[in-house]
BALOBA-1460 file (C-alpha; in Angstrom, 3 decimals):
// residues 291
<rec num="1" residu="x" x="0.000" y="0.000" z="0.000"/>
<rec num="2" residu="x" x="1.750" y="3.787" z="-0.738"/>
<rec num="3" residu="x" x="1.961" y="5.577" z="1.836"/>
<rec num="4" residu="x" x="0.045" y="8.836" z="2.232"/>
<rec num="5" residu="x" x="1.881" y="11.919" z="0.264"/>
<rec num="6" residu="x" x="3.056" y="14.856" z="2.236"/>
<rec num="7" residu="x" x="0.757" y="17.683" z="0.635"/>
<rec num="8" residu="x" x="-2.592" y="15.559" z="2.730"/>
<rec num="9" residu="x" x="-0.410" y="15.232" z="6.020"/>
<rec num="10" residu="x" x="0.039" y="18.901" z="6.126"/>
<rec num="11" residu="x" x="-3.661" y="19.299" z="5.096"/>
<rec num="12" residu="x" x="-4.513" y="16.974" z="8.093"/>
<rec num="13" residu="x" x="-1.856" y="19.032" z="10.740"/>
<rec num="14" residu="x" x="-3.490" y="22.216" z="9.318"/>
<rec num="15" residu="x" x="-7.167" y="21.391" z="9.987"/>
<rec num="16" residu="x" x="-6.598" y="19.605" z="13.460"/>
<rec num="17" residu="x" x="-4.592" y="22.433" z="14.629"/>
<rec num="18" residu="x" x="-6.941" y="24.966" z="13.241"/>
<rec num="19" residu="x" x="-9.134" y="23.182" z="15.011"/>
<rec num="20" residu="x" x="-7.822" y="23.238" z="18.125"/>
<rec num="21" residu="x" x="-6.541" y="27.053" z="18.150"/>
<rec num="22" residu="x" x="-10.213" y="28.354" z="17.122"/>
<rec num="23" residu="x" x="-11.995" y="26.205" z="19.739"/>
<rec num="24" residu="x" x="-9.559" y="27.411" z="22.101"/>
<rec num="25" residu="x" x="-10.562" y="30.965" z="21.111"/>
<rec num="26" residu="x" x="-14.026" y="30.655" z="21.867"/>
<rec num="27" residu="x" x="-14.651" y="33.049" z="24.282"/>
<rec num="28" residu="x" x="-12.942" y="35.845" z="22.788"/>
<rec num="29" residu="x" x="-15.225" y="34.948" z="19.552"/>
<rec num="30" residu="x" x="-18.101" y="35.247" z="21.953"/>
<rec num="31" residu="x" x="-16.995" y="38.676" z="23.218"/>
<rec num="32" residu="x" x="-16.242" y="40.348" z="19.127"/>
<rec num="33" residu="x" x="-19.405" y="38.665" z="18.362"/>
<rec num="34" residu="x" x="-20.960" y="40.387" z="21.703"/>
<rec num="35" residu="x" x="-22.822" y="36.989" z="22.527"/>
<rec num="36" residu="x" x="-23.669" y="35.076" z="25.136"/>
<rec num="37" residu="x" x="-23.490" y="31.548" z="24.331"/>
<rec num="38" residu="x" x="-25.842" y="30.767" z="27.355"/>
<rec num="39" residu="x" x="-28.087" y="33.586" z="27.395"/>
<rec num="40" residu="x" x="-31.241" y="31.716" z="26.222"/>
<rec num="41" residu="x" x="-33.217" y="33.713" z="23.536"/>
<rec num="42" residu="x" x="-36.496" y="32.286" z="22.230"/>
<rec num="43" residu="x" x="-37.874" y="35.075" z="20.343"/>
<rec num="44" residu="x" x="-34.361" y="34.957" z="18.706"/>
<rec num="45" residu="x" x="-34.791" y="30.591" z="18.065"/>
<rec num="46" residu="x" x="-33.306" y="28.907" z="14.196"/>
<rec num="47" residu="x" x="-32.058" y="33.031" z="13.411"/>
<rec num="48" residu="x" x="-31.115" y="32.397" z="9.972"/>
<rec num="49" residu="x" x="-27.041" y="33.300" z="9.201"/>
<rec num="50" residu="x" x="-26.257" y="37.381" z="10.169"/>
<rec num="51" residu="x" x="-23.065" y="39.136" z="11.065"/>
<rec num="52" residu="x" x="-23.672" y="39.040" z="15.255"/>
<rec num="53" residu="x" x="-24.675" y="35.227" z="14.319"/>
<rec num="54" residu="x" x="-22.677" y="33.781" z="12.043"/>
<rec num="55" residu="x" x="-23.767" y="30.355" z="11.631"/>
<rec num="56" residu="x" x="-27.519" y="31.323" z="13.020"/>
<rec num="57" residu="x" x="-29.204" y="30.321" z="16.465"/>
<rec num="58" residu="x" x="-30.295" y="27.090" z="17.824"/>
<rec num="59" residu="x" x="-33.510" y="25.988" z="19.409"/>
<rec num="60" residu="x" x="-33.046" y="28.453" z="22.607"/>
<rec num="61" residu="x" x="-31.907" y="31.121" z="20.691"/>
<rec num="62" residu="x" x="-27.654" y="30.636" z="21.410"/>
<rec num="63" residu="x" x="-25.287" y="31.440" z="19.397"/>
<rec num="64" residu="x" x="-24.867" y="28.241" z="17.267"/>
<rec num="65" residu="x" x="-20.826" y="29.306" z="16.247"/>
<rec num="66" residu="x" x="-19.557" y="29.908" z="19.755"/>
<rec num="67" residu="x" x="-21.706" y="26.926" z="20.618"/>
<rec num="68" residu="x" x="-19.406" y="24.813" z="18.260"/>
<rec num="69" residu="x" x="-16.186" y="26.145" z="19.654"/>
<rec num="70" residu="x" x="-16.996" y="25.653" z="23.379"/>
<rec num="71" residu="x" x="-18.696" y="22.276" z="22.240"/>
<rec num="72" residu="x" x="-14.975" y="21.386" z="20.100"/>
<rec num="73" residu="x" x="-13.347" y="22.253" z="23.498"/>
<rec num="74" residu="x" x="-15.161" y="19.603" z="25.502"/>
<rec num="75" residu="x" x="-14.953" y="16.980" z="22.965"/>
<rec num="76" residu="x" x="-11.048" y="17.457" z="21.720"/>
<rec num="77" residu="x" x="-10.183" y="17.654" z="25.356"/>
<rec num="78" residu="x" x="-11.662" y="14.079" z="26.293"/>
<rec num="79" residu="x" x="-10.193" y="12.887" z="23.175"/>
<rec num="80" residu="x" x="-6.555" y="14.246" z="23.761"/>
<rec num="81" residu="x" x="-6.643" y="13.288" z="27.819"/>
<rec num="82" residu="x" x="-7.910" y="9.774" z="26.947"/>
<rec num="83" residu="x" x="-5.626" y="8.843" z="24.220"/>
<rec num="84" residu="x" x="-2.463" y="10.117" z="26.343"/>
<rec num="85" residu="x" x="-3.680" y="8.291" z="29.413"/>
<rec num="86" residu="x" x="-4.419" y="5.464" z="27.749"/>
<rec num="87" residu="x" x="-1.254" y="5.580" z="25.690"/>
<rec num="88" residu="x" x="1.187" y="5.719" z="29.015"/>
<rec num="89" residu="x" x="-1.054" y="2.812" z="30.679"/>
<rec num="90" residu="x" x="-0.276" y="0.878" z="27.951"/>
<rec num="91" residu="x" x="3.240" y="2.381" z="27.513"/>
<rec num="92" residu="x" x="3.668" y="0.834" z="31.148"/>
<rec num="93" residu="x" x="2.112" y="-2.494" z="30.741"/>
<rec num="94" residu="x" x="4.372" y="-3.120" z="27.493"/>
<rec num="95" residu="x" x="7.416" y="-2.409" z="28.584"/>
<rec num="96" residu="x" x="7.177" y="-4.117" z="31.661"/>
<rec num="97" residu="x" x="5.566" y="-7.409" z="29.911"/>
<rec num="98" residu="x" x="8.300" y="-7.764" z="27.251"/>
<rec num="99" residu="x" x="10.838" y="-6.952" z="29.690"/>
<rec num="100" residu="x" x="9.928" y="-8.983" z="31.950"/>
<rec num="101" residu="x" x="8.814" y="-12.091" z="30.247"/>
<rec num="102" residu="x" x="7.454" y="-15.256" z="31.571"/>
<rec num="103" residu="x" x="4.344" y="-16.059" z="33.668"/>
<rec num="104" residu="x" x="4.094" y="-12.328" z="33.955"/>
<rec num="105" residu="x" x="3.951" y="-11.098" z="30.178"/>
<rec num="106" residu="x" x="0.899" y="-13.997" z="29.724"/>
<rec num="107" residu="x" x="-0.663" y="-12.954" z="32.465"/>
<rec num="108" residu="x" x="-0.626" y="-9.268" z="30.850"/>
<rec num="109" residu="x" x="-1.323" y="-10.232" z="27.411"/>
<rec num="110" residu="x" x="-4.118" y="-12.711" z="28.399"/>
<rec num="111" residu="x" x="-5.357" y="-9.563" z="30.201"/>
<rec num="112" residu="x" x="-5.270" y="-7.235" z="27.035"/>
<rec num="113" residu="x" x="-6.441" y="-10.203" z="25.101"/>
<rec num="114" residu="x" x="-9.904" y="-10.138" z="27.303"/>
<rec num="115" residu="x" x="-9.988" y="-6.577" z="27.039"/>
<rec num="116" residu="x" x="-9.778" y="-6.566" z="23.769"/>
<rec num="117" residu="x" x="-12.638" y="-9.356" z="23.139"/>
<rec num="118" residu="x" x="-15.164" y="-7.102" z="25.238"/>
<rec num="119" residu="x" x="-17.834" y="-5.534" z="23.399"/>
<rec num="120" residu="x" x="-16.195" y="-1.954" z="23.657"/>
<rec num="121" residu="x" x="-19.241" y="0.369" z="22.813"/>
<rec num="122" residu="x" x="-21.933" y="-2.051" z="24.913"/>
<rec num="123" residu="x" x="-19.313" y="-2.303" z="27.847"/>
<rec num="124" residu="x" x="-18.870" y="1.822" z="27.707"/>
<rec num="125" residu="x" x="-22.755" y="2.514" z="27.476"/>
<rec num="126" residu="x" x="-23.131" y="0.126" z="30.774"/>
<rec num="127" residu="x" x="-20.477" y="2.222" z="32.568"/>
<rec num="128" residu="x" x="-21.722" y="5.751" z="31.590"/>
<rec num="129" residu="x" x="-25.238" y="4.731" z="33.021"/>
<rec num="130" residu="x" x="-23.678" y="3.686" z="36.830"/>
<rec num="131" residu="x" x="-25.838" y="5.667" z="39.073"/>
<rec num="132" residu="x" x="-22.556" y="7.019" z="41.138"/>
<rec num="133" residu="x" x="-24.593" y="8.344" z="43.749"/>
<rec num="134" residu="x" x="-25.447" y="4.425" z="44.342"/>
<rec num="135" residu="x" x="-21.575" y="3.690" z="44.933"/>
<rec num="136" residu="x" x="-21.041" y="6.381" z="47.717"/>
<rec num="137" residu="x" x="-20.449" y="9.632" z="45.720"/>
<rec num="138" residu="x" x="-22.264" y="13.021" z="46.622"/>
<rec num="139" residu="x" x="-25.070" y="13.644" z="45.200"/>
<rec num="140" residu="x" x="-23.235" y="17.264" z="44.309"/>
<rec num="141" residu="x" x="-20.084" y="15.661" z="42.695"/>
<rec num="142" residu="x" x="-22.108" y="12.641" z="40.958"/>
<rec num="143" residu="x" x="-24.368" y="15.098" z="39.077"/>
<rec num="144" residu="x" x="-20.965" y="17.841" z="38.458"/>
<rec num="145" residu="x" x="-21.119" y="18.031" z="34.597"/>
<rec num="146" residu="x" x="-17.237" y="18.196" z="35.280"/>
<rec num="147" residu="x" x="-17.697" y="14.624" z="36.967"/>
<rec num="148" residu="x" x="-19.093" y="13.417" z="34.182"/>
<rec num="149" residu="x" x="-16.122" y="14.818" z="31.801"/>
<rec num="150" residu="x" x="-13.627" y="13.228" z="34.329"/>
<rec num="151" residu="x" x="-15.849" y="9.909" z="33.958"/>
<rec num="152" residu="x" x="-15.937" y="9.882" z="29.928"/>
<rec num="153" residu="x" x="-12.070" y="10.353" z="30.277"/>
<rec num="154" residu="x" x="-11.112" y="7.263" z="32.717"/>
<rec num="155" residu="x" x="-14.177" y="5.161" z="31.140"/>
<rec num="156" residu="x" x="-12.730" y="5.578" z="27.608"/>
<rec num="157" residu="x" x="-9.093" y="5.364" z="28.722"/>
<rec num="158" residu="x" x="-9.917" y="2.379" z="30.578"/>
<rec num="159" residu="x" x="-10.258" y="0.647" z="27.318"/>
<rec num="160" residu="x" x="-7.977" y="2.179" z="25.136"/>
<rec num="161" residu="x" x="-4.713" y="0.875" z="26.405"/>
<rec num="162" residu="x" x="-4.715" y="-2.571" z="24.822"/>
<rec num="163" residu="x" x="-3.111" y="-1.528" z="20.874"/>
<rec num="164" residu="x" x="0.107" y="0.611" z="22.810"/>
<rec num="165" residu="x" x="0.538" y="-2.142" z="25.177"/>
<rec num="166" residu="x" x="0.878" y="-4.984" z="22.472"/>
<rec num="167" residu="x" x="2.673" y="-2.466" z="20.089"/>
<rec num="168" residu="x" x="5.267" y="-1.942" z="23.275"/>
<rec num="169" residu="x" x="5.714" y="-4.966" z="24.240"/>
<rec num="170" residu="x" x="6.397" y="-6.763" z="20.720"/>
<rec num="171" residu="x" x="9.067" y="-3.554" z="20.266"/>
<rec num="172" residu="x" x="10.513" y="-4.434" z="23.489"/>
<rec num="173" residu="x" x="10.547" y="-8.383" z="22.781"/>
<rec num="174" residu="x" x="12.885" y="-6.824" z="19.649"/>
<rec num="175" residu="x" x="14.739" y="-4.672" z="21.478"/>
<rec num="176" residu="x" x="16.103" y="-6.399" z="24.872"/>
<rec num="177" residu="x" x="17.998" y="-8.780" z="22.334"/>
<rec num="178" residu="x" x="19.978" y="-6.073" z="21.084"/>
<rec num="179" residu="x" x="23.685" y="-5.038" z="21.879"/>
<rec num="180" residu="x" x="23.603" y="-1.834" z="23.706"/>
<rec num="181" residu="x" x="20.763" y="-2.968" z="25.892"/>
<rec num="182" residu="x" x="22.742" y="-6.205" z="26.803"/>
<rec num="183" residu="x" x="25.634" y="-4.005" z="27.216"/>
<rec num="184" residu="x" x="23.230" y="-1.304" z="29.162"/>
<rec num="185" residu="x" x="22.545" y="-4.757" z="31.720"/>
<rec num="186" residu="x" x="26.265" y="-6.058" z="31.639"/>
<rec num="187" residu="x" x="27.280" y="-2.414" z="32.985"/>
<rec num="188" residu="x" x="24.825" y="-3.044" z="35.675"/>
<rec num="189" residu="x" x="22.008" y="-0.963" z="35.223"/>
<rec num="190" residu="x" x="18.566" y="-1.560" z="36.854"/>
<rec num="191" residu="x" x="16.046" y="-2.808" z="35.107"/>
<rec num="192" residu="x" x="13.528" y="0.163" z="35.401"/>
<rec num="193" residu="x" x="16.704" y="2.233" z="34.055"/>
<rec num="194" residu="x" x="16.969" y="-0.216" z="31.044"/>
<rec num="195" residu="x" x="13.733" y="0.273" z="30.515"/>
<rec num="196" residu="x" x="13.407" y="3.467" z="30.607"/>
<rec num="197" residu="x" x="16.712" y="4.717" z="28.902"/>
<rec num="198" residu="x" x="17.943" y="2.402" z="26.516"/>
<rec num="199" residu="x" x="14.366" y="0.735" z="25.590"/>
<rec num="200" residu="x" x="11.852" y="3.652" z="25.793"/>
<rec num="201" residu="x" x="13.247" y="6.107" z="23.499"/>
<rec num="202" residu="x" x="13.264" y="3.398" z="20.870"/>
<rec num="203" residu="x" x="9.832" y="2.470" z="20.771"/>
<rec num="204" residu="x" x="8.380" y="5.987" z="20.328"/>
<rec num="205" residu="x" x="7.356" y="5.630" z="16.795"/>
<rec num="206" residu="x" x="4.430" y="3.137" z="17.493"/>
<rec num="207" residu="x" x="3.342" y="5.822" z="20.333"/>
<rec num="208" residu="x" x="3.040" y="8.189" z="18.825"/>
<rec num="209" residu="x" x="1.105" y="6.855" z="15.861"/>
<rec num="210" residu="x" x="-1.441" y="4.349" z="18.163"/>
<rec num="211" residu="x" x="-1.754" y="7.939" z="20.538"/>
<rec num="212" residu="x" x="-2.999" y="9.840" z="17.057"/>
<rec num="213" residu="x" x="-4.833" y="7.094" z="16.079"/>
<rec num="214" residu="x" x="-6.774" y="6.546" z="19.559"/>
<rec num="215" residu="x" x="-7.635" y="10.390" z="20.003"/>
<rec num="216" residu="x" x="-10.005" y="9.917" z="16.842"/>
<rec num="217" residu="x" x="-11.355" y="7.179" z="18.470"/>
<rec num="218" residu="x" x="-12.235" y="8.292" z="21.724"/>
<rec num="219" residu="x" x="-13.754" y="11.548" z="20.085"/>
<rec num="220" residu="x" x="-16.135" y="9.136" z="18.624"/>
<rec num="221" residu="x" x="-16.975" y="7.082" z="21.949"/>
<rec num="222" residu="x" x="-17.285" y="10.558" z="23.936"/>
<rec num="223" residu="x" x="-19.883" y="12.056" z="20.633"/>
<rec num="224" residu="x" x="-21.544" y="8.142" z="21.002"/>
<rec num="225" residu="x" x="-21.987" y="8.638" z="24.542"/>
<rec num="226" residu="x" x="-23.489" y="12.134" z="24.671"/>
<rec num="227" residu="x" x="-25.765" y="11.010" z="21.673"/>
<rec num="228" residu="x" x="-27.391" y="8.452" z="23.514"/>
<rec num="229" residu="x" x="-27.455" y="11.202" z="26.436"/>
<rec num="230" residu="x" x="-25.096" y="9.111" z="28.975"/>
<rec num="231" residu="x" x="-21.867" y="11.200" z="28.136"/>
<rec num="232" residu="x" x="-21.230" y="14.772" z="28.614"/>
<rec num="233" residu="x" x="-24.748" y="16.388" z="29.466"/>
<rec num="234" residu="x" x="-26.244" y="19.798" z="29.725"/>
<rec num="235" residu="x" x="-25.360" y="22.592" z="30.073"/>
<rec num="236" residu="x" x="-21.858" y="21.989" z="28.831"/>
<rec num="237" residu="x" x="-21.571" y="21.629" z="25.825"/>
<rec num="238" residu="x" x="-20.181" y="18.550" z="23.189"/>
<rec num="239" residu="x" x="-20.560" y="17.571" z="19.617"/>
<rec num="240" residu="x" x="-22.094" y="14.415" z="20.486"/>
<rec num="241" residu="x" x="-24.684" y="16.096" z="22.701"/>
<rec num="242" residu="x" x="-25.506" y="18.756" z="19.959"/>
<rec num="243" residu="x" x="-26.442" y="15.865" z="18.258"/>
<rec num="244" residu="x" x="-28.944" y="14.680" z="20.785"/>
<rec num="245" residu="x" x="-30.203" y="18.060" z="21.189"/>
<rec num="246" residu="x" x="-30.707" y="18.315" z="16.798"/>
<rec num="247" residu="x" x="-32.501" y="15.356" z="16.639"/>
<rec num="248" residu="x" x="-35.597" y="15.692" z="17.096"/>
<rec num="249" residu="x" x="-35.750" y="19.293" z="14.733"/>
<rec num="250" residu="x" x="-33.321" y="17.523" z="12.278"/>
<rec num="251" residu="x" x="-35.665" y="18.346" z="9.351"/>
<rec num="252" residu="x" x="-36.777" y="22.188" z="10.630"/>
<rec num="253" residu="x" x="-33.399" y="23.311" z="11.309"/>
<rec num="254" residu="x" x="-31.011" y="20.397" z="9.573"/>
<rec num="255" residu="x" x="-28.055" y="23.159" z="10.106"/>
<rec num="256" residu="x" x="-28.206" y="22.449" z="13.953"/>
<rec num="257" residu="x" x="-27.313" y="18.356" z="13.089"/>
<rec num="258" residu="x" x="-25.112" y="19.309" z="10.086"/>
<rec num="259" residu="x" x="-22.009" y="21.130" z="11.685"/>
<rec num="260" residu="x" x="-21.277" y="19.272" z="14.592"/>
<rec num="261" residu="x" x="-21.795" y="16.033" z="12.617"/>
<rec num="262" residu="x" x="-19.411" y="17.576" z="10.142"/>
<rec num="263" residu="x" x="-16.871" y="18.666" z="12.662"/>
<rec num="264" residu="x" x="-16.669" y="15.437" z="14.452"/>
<rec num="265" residu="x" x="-16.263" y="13.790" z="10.608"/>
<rec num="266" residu="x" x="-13.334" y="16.313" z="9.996"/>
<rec num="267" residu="x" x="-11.729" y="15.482" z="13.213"/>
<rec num="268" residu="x" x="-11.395" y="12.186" z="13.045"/>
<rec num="269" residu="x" x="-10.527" y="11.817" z="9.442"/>
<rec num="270" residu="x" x="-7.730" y="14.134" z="10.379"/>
<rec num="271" residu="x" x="-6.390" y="12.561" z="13.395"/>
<rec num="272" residu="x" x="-6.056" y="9.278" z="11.178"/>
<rec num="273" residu="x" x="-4.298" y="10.919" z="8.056"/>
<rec num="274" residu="x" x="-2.347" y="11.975" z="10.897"/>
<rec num="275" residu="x" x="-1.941" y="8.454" z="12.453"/>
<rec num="276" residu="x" x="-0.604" y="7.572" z="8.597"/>
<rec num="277" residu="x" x="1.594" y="10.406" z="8.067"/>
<rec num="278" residu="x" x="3.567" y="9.991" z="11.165"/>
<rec num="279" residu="x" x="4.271" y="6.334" z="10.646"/>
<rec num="280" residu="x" x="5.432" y="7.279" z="7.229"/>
<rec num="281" residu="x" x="7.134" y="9.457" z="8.428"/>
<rec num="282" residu="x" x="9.201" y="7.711" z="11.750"/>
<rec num="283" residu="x" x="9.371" y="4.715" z="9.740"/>
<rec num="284" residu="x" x="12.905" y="4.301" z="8.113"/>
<rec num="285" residu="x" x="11.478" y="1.841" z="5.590"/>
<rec num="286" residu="x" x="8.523" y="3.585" z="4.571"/>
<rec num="287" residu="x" x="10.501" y="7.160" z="4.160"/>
<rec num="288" residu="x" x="13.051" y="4.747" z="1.830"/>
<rec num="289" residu="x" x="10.235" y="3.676" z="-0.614"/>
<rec num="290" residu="x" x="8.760" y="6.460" z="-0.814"/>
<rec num="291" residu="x" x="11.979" y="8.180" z="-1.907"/>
């Protein structure tokens, strides 16, 4: 298969980080647009496009642009915390599995292997619905929307450890054999330093790549989630809870399903070209064929 070419890489770093920098900017778009994103208007409910509303009003009369931005905040920010949690769980688990060998690496990779066998989106719809307040929480923190952010984030990086930890562990099982980490152990060093310092640096490419790859993929579990209304809820803002909220008026005012639907598309698609372009990229082979 040929790789991806450079000019749709640097399309796909553009977007994302376009992205990112105007949802970050959302409240100063609020205040040149002299909004309030959760002032509720109902006379001023579906406004069609105008210069204080750019792309119009949803059903309570809210600016539907800043709406998007605060919403792109939520929903990049579970993505990005999950995939880098997930990716230095796994990080751990592989290093220390093909390092270590033996009883202990089955015993991890039998674990990943049952994780990986679970029905995923079943197993993350069960956990969103756990009544917290049931398991000792506060009735306060249970219902914070920020618990439920911190939730989305552990549920979904809960499950998103397994690819790292294999990919880890099969470039450790490569690595250990090699001279200057034999020569690394010979001189004495400990094994978390072996680890750590002569293996570590080495297996960054498959990271990197599985990181990009999962951040896609847990923007699409969080957008699942708030869809089916057990993610991030109300007030606060998320694609996937747009979503819910554009359902039922999807044929009055499509334009309220259309963009976040559109921006979730465009940020997955780009975190994947990334995913490809980066493994093109750290991979010696790959740069040499496509030269």
């Amino acid at each position: 298969m040929r790789p991806p070419g450079r000019p749709l890489a640097i399309l796909a770093a553009v977007v994302f980080g376009f992205l990112i920098v105007a949802c970050l900017s959302a409240s100063w778009v609020e205040a040149a647009l002299g909004v309030d994103a959760t002032e509720v208007d109902l006379l001023g409910r579906f406004a069609a496009p105008s210069r204080q509303h750019p792309l119009g009003t949803d059903d309570l009369g809210r600016d539907l642009l800043v709406r998007l931005l605060q919403g792109g905040q939520i929903s990049i920010l579970v993505g990005l915390s999950a995939a880098i949690i997930a990716a230095t769980l796994g990080t751990a688990l592989g290093l220390i599995a093909g390092y270590a060998g033996g009883r202990f690496d089955s015993f991890l990779m039998r674990l990943t292997d049952g994780v990986i066998a679970l029905p995923l989106l079943a197993l993350l719809i069960v956990l969103a619905a756990i009544d917290l307040t049931k398991l000792g929480v506060p009735d306060a923190t249970a219902n914070s929307p920020y618990m439920n952010l911190v939730r989305i984030v552990l549920i979904t990086a809960l499950f998103s450890w397994t690819t790292v930890a294999r990919l880890v562990r099969a470039a450790t099982l490569s690595l250990k054999s090699r001279d200057f980490v034999r020569a690394g152990i010979a001189m004495g060093a400990p094994p978390w330093r072996v680890m750590l310092v002569h293996i570590l640096p080495n297996t960054i490419s498959p990271i990197l790549v599985a990181t990009a790859l999962a951040v896609g993929d847990v923007i699409k579990f969080e957008s699942v989630l708030s869809f089916l209304g057990l993610g991030i809820r109300p007030p606060m803002p998320s694609w996937g809870n747009m979503l819910t909220n554009a359902q039922e008026m999807i044929w009055d005012a499509p334009q309220l399903a259309l963009w976040p639907g559109i921006l979730i598309l465009v940020t997955v698609a780009s975190c994947g070209l990334l995913a490809d372009a980066l493994n093109d990229w750290l991979d010696p082979r790959r740069r040499g064929a496509r030269r």
